[in-house]
mmCIF file of the N, C-alpha and C atoms, coordinates in Angstrom:
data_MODEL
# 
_entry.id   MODEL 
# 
loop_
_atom_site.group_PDB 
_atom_site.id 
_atom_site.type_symbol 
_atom_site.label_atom_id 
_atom_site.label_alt_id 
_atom_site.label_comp_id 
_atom_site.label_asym_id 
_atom_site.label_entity_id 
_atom_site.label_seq_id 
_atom_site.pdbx_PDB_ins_code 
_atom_site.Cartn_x 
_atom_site.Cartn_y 
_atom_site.Cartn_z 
_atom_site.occupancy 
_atom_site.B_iso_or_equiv 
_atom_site.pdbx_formal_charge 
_atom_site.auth_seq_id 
_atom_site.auth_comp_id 
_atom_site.auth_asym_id 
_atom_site.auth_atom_id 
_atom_site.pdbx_PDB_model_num 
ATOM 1   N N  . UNK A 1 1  ? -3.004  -5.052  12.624  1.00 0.00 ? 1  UNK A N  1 
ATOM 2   C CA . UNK A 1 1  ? -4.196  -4.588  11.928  1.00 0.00 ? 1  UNK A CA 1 
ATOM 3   C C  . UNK A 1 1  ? -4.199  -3.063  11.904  1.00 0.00 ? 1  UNK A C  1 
ATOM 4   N N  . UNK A 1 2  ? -4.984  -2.376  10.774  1.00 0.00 ? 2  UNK A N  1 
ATOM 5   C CA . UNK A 1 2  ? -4.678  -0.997  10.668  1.00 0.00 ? 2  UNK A CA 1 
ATOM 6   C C  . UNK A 1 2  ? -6.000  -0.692  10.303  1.00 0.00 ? 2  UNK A C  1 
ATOM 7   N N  . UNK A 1 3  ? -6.736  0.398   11.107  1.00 0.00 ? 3  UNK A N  1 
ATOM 8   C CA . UNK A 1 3  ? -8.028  0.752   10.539  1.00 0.00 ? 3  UNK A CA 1 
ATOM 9   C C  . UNK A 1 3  ? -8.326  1.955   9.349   1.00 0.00 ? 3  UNK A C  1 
ATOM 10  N N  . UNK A 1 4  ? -8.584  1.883   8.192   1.00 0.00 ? 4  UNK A N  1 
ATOM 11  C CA . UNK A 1 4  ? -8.672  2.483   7.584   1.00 0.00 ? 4  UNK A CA 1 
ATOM 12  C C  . UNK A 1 4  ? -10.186 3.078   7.187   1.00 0.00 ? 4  UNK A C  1 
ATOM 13  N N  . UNK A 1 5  ? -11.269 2.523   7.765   1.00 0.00 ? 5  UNK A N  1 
ATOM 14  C CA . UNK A 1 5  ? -12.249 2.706   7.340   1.00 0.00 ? 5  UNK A CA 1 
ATOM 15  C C  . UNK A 1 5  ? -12.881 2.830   9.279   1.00 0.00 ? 5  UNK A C  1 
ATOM 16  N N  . UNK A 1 6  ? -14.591 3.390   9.197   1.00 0.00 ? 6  UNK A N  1 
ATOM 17  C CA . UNK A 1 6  ? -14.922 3.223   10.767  1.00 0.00 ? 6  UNK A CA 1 
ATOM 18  C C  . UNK A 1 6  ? -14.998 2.193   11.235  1.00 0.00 ? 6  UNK A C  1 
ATOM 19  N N  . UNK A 1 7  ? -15.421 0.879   10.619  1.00 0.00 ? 7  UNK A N  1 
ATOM 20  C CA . UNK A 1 7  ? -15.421 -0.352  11.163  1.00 0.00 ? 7  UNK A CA 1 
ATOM 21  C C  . UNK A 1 7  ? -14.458 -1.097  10.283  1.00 0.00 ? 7  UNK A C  1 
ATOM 22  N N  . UNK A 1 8  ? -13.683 -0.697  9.470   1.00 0.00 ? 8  UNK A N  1 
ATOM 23  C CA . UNK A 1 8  ? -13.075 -1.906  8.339   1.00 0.00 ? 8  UNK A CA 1 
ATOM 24  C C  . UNK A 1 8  ? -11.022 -1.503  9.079   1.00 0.00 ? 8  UNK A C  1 
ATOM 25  N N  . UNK A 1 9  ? -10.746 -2.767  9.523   1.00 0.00 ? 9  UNK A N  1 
ATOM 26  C CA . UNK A 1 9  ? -9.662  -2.826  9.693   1.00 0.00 ? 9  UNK A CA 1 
ATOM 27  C C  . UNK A 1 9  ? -8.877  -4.042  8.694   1.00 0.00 ? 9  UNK A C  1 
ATOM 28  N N  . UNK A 1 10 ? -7.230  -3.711  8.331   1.00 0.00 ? 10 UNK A N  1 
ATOM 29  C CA . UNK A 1 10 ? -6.840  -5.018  7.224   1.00 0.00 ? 10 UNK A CA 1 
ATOM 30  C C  . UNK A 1 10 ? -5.499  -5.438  8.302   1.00 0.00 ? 10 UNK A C  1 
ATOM 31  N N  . UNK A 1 11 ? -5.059  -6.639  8.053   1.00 0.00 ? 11 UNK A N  1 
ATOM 32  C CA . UNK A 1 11 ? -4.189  -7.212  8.304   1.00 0.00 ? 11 UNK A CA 1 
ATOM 33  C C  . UNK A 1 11 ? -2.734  -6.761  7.455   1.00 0.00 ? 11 UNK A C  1 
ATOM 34  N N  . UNK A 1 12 ? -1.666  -5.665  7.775   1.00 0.00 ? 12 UNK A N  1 
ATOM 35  C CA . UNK A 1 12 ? -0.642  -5.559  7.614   1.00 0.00 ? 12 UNK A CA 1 
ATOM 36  C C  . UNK A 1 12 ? -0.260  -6.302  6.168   1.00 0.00 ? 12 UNK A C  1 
ATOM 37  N N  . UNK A 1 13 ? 0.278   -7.967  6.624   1.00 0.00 ? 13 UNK A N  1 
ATOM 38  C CA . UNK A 1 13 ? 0.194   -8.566  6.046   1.00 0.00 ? 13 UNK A CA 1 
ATOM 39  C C  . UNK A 1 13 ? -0.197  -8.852  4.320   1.00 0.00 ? 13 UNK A C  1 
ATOM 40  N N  . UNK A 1 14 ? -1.174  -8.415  4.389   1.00 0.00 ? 14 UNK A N  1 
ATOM 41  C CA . UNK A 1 14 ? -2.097  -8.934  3.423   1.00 0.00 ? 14 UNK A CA 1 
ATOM 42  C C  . UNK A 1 14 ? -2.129  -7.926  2.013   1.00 0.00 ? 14 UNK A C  1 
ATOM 43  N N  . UNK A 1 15 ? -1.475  -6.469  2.735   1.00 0.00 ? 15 UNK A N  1 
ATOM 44  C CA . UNK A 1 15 ? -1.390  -4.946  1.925   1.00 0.00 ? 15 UNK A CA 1 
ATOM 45  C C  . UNK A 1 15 ? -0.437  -5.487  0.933   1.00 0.00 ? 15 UNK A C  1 
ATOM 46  N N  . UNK A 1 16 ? -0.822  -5.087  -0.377  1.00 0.00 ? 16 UNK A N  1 
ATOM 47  C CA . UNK A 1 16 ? 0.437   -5.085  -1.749  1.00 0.00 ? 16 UNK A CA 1 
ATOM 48  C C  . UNK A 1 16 ? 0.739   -3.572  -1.636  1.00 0.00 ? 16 UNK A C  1 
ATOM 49  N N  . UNK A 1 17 ? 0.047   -2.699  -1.591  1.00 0.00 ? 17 UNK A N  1 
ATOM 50  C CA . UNK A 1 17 ? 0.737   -1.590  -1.486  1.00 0.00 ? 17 UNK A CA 1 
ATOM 51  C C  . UNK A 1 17 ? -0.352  -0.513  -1.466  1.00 0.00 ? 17 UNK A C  1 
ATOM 52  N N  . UNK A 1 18 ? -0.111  0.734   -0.976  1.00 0.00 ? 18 UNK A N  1 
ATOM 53  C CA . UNK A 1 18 ? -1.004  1.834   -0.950  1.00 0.00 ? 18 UNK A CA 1 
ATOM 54  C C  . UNK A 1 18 ? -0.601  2.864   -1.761  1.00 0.00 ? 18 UNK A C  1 
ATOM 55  N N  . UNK A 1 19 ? -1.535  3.327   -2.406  1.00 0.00 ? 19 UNK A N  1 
ATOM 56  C CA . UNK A 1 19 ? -1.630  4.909   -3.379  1.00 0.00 ? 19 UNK A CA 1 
ATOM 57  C C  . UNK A 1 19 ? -2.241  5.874   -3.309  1.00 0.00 ? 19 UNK A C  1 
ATOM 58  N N  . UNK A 1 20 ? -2.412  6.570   -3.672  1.00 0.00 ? 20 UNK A N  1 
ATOM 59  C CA . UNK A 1 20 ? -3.167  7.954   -3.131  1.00 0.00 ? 20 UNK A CA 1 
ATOM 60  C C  . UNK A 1 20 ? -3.271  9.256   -4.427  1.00 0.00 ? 20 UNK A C  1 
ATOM 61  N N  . UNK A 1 21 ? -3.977  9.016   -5.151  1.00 0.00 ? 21 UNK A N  1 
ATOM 62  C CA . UNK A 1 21 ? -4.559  10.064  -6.195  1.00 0.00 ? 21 UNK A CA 1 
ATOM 63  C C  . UNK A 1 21 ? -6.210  10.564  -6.024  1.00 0.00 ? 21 UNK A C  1 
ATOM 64  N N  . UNK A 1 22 ? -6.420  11.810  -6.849  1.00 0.00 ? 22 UNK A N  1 
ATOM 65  C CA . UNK A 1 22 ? -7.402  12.475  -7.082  1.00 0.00 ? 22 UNK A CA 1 
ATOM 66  C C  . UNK A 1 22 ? -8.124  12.671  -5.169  1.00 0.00 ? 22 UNK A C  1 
ATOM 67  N N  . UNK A 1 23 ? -7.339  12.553  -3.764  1.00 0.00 ? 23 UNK A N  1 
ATOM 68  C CA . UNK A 1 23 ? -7.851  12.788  -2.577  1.00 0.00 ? 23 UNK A CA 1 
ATOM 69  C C  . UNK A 1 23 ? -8.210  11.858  -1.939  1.00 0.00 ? 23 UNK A C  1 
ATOM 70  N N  . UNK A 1 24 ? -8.054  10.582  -2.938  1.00 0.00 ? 24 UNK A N  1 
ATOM 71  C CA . UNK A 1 24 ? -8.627  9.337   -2.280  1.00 0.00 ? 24 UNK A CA 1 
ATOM 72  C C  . UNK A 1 24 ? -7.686  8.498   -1.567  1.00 0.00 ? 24 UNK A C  1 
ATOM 73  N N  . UNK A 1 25 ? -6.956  7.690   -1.043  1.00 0.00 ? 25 UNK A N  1 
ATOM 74  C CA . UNK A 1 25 ? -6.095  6.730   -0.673  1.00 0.00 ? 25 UNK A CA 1 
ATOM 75  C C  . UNK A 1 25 ? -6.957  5.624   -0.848  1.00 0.00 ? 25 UNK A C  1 
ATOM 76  N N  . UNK A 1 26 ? -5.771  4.626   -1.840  1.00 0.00 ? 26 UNK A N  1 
ATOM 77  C CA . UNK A 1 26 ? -6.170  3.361   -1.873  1.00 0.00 ? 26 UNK A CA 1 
ATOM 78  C C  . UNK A 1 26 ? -5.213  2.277   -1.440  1.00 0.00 ? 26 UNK A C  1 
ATOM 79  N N  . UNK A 1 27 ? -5.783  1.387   -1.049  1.00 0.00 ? 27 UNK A N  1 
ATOM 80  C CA . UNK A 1 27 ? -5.188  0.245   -0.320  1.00 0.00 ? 27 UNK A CA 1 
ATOM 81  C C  . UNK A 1 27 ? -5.537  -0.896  -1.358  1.00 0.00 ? 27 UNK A C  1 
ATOM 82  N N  . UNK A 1 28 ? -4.331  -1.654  -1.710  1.00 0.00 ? 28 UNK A N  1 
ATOM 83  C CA . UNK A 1 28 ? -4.512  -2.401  -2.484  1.00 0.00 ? 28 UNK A CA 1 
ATOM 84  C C  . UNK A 1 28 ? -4.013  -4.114  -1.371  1.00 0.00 ? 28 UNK A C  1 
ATOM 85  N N  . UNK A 1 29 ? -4.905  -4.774  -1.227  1.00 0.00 ? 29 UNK A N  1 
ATOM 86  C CA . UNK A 1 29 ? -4.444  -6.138  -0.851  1.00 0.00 ? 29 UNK A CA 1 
ATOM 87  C C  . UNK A 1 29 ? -4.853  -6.966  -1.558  1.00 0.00 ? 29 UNK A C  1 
ATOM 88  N N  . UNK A 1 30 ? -4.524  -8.508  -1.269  1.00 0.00 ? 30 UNK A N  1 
ATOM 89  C CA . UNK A 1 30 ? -4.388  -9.255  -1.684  1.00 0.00 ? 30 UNK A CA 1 
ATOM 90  C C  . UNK A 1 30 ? -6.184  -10.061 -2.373  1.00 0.00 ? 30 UNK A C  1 
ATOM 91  N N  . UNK A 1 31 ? -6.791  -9.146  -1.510  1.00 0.00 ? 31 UNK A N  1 
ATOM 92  C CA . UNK A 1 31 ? -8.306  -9.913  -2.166  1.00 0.00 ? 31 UNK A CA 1 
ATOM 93  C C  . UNK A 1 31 ? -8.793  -9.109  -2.624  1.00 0.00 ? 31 UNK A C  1 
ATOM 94  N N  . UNK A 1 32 ? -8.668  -7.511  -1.969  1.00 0.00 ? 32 UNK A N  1 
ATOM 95  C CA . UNK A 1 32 ? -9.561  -6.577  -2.739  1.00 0.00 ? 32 UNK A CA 1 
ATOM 96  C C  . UNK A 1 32 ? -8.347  -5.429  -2.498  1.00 0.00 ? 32 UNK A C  1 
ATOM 97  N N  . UNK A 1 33 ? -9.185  -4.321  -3.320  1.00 0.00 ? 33 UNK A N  1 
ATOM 98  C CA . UNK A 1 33 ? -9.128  -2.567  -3.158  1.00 0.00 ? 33 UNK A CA 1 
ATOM 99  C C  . UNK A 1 33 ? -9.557  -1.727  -2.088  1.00 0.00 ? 33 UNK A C  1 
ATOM 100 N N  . UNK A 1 34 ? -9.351  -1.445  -0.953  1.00 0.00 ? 34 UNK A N  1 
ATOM 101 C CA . UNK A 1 34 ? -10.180 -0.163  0.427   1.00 0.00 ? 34 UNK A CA 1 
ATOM 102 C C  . UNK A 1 34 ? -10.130 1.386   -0.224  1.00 0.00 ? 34 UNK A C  1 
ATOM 103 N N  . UNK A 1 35 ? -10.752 2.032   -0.416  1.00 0.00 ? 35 UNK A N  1 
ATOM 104 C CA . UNK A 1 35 ? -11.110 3.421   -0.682  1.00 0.00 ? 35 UNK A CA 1 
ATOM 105 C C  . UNK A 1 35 ? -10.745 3.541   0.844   1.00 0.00 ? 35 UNK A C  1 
ATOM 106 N N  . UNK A 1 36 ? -9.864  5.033   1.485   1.00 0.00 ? 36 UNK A N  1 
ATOM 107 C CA . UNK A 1 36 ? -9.898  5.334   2.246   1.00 0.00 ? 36 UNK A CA 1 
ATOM 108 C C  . UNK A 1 36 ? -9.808  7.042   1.789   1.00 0.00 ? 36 UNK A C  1 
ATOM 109 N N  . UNK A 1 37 ? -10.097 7.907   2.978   1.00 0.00 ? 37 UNK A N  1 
ATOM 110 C CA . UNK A 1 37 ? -9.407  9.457   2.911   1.00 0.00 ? 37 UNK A CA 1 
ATOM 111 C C  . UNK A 1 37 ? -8.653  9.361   3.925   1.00 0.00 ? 37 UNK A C  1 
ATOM 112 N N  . UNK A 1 38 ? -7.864  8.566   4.223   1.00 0.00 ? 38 UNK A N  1 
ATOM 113 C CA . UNK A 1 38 ? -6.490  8.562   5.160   1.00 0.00 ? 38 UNK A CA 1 
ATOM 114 C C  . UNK A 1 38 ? -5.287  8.969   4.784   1.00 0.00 ? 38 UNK A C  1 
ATOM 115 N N  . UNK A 1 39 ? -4.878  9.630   4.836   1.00 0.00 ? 39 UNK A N  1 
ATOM 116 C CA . UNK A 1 39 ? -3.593  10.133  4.419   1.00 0.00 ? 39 UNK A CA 1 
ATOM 117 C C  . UNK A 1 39 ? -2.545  9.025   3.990   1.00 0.00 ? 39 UNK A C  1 
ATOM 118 N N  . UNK A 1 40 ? -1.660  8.635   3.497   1.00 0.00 ? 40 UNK A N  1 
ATOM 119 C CA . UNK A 1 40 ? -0.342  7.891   3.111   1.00 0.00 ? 40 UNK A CA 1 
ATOM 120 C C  . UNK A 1 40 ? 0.109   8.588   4.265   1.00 0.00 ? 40 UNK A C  1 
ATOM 121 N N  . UNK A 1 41 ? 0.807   9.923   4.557   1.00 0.00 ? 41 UNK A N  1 
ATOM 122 C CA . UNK A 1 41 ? 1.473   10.027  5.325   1.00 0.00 ? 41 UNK A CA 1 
ATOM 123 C C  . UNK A 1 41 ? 0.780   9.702   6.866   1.00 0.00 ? 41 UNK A C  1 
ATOM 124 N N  . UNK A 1 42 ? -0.210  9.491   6.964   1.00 0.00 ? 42 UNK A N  1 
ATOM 125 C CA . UNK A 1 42 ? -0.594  9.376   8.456   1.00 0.00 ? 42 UNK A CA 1 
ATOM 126 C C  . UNK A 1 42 ? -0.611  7.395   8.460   1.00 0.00 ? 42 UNK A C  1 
ATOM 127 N N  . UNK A 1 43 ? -1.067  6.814   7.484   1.00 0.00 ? 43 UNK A N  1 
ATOM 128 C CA . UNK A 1 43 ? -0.887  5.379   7.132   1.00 0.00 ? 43 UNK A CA 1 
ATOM 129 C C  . UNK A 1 43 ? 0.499   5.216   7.566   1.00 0.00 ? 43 UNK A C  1 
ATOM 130 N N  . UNK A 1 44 ? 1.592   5.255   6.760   1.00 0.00 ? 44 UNK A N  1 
ATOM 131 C CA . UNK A 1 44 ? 2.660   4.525   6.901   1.00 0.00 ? 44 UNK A CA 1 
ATOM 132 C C  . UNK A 1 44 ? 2.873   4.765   8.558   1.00 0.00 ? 44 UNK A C  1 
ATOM 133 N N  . UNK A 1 45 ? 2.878   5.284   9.639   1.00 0.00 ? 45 UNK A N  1 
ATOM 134 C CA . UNK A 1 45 ? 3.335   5.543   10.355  1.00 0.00 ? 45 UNK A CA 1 
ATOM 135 C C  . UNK A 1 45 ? 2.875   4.269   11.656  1.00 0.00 ? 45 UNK A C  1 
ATOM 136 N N  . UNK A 1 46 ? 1.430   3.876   10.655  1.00 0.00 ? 46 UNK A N  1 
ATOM 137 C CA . UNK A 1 46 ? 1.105   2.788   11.510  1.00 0.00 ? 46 UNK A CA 1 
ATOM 138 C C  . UNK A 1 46 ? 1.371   1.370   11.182  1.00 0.00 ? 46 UNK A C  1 
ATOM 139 N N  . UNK A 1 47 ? 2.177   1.278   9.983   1.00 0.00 ? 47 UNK A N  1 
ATOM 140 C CA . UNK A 1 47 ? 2.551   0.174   9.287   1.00 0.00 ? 47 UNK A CA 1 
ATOM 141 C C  . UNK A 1 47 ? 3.927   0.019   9.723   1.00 0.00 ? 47 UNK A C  1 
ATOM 142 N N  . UNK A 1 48 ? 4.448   -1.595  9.510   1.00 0.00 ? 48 UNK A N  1 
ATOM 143 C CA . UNK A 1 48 ? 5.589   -1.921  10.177  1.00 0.00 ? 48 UNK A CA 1 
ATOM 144 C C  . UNK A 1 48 ? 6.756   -1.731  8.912   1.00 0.00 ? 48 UNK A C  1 
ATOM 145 N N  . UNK A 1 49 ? 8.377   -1.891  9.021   1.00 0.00 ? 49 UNK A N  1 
ATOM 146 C CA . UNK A 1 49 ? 8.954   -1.682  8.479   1.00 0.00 ? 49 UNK A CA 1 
ATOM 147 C C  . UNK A 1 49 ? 9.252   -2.377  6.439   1.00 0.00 ? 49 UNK A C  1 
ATOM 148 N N  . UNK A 1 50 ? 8.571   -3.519  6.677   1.00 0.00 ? 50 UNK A N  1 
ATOM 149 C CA . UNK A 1 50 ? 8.140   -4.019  5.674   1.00 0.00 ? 50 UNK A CA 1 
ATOM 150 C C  . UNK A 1 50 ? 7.631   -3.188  4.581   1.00 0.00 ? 50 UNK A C  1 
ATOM 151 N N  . UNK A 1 51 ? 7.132   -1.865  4.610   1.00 0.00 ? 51 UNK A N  1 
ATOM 152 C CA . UNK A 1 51 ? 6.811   -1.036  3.607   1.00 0.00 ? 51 UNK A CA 1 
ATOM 153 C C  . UNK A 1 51 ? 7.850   0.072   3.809   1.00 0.00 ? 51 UNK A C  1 
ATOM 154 N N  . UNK A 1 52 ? 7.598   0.798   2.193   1.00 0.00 ? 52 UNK A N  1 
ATOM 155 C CA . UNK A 1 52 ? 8.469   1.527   2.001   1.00 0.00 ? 52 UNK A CA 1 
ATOM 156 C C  . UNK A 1 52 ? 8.166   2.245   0.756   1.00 0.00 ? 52 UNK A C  1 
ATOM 157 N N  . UNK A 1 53 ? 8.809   3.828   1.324   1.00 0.00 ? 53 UNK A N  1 
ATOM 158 C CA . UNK A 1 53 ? 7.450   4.884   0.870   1.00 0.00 ? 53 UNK A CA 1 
ATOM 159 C C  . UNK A 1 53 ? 8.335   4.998   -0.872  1.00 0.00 ? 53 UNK A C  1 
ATOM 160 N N  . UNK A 1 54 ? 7.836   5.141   -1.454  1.00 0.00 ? 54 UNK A N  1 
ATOM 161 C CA . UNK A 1 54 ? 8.692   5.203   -2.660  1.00 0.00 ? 54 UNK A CA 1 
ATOM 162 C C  . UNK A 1 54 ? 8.398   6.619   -3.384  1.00 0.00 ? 54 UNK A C  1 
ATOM 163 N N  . UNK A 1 55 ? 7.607   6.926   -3.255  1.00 0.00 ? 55 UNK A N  1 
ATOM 164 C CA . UNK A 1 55 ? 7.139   8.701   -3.159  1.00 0.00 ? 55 UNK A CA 1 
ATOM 165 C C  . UNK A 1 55 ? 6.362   8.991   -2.419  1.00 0.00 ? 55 UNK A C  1 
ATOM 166 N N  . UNK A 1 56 ? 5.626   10.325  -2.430  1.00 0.00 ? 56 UNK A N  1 
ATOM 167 C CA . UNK A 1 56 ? 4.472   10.867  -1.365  1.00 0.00 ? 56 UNK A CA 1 
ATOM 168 C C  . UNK A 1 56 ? 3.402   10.217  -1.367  1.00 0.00 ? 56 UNK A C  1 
ATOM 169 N N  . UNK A 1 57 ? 3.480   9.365   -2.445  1.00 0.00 ? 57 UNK A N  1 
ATOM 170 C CA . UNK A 1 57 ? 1.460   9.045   -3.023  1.00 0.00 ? 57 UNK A CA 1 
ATOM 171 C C  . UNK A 1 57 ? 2.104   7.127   -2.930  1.00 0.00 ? 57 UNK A C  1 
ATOM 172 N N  . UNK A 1 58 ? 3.084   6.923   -2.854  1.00 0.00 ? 58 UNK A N  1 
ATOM 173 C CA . UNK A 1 58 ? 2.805   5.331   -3.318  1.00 0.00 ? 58 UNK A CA 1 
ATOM 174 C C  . UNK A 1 58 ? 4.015   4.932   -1.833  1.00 0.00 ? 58 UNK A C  1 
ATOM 175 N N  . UNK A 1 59 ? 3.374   3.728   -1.569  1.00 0.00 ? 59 UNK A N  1 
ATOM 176 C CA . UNK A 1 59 ? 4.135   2.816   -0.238  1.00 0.00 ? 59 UNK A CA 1 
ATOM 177 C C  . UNK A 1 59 ? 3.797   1.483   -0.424  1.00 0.00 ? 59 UNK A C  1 
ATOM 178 N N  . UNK A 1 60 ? 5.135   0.739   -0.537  1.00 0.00 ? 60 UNK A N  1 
ATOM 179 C CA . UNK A 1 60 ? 5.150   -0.798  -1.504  1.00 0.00 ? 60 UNK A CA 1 
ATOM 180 C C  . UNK A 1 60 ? 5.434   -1.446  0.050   1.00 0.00 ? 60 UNK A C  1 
ATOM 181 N N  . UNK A 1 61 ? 4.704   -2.890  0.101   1.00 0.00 ? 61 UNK A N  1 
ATOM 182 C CA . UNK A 1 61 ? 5.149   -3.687  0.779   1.00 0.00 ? 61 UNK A CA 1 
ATOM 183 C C  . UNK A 1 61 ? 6.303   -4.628  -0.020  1.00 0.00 ? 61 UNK A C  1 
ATOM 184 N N  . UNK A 1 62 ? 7.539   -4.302  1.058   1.00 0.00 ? 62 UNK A N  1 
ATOM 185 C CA . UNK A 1 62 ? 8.394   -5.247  0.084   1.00 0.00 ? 62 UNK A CA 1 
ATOM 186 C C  . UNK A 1 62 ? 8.522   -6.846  -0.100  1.00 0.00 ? 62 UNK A C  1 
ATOM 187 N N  . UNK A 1 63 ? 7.537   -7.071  0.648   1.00 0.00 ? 63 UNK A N  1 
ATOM 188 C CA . UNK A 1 63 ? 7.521   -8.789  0.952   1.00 0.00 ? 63 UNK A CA 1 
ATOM 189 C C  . UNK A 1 63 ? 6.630   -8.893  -0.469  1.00 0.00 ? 63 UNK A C  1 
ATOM 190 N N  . UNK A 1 64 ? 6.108   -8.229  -1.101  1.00 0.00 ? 64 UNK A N  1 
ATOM 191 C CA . UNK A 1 64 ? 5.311   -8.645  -2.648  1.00 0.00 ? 64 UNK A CA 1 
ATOM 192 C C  . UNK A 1 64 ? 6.071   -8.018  -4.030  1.00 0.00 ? 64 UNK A C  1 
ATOM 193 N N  . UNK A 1 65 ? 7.474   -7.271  -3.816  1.00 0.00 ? 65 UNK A N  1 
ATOM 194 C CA . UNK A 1 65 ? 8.063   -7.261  -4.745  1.00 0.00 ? 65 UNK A CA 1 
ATOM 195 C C  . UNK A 1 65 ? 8.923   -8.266  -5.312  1.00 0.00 ? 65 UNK A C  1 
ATOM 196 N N  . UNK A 1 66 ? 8.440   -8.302  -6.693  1.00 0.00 ? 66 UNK A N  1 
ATOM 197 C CA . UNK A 1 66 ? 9.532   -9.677  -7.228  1.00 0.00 ? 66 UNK A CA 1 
ATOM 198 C C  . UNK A 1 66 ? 10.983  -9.119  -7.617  1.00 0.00 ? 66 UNK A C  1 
ATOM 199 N N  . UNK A 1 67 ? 10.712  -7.888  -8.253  1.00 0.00 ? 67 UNK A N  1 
ATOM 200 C CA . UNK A 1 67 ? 12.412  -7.279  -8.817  1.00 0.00 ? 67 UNK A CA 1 
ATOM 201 C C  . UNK A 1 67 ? 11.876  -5.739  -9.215  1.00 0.00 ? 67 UNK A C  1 
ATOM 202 N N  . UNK A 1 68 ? 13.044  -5.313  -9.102  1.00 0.00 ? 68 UNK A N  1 
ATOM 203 C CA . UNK A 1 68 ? 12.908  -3.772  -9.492  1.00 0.00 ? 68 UNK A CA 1 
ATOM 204 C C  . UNK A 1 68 ? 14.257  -3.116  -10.954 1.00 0.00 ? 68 UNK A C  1 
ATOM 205 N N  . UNK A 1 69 ? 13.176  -2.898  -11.722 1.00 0.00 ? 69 UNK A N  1 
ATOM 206 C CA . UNK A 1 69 ? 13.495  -2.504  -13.272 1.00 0.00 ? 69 UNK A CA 1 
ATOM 207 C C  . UNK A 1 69 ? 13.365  -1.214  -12.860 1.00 0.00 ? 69 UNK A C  1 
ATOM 208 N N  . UNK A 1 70 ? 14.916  -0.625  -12.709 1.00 0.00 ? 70 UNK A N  1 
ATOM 209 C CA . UNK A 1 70 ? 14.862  1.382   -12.914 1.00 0.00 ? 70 UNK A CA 1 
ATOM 210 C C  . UNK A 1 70 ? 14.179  1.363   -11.855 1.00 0.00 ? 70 UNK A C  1 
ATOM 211 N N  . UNK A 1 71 ? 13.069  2.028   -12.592 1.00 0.00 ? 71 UNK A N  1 
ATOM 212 C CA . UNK A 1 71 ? 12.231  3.163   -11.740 1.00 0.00 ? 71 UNK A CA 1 
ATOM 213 C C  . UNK A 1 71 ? 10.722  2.675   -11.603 1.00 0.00 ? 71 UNK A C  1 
ATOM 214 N N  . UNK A 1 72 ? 10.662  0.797   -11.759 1.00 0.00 ? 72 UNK A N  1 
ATOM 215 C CA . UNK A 1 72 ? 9.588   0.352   -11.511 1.00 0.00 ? 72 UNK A CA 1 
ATOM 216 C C  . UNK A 1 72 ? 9.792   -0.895  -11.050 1.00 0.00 ? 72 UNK A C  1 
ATOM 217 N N  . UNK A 1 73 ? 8.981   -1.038  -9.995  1.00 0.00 ? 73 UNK A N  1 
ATOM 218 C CA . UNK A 1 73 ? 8.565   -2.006  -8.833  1.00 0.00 ? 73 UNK A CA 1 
ATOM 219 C C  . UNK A 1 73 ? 7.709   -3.142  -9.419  1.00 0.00 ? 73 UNK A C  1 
ATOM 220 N N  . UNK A 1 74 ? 7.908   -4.387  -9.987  1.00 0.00 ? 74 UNK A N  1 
ATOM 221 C CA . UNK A 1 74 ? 7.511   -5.517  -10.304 1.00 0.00 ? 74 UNK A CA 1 
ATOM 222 C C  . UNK A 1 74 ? 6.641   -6.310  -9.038  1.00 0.00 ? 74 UNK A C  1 
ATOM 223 N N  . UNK A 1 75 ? 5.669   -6.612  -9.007  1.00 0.00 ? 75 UNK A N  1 
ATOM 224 C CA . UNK A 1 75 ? 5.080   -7.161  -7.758  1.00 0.00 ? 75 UNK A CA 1 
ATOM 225 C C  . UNK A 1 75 ? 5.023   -8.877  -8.096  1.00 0.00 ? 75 UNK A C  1 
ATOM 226 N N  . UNK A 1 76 ? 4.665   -9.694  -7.337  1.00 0.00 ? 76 UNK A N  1 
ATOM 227 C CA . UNK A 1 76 ? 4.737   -10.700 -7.191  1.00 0.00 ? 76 UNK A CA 1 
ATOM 228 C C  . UNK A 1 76 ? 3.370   -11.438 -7.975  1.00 0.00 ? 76 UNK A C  1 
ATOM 229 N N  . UNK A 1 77 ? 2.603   -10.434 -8.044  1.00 0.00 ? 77 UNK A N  1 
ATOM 230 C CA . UNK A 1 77 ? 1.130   -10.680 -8.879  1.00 0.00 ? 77 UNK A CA 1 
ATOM 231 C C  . UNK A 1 77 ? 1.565   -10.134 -10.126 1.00 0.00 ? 77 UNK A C  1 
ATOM 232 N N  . UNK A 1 78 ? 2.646   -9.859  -10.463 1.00 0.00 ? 78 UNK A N  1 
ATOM 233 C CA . UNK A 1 78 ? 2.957   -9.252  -12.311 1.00 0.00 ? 78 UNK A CA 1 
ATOM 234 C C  . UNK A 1 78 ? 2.608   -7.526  -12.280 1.00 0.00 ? 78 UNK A C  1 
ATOM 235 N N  . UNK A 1 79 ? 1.846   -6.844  -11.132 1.00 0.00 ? 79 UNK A N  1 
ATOM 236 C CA . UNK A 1 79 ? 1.180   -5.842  -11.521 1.00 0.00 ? 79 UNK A CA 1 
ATOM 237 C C  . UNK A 1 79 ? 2.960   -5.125  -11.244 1.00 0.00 ? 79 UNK A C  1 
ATOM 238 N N  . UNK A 1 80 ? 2.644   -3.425  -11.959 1.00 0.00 ? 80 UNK A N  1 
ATOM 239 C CA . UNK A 1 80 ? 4.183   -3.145  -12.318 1.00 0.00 ? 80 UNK A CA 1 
ATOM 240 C C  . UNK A 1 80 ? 3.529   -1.454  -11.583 1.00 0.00 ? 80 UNK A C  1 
ATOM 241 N N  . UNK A 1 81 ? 4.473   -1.310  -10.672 1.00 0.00 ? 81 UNK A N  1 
ATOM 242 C CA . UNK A 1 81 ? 4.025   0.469   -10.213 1.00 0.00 ? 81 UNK A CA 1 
ATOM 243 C C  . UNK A 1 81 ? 5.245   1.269   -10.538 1.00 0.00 ? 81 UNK A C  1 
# 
């Protein structure tokens, strides 16, 4: 579990992947979206090897990628980063 919020912690697991534009970090899982101001770089460090940073702003769990076209990451839900 990883706390991203003061009381809101998520299950590893469950993360499709995290992003981070306009100051915000977002956590994208499997039921919802977390708004955090946590850094990506201070995040991944508490996440297990299963993710993987693909630039400064984006970190894919690879257990939800279906295939990778070039320079884009196909997820297992169709969404394309």
């Amino acid at each position: 579990m990883i706390k991203i919020l003061k009381n809101t912690y998520i299950d590893e697991k469950d993360i499709l992947y995290i992003d981070h534009y306009d100051g915000i970090t977002y956590v994208h899982t499997t039921a919802q979206i977390f708004q955090t101001y946590i850094s990506v770089k201070k995040l991944i460090v508490t996440l297990p090897a299963d993710f993987i940073k693909i630039n400064k702003a984006l970190v894919v769990n690879k257990c939800f990628i279906r295939r990778i076209e070039g320079c884009k990451y196909v997820l297992k839900n169709d969404e394309i980063l």
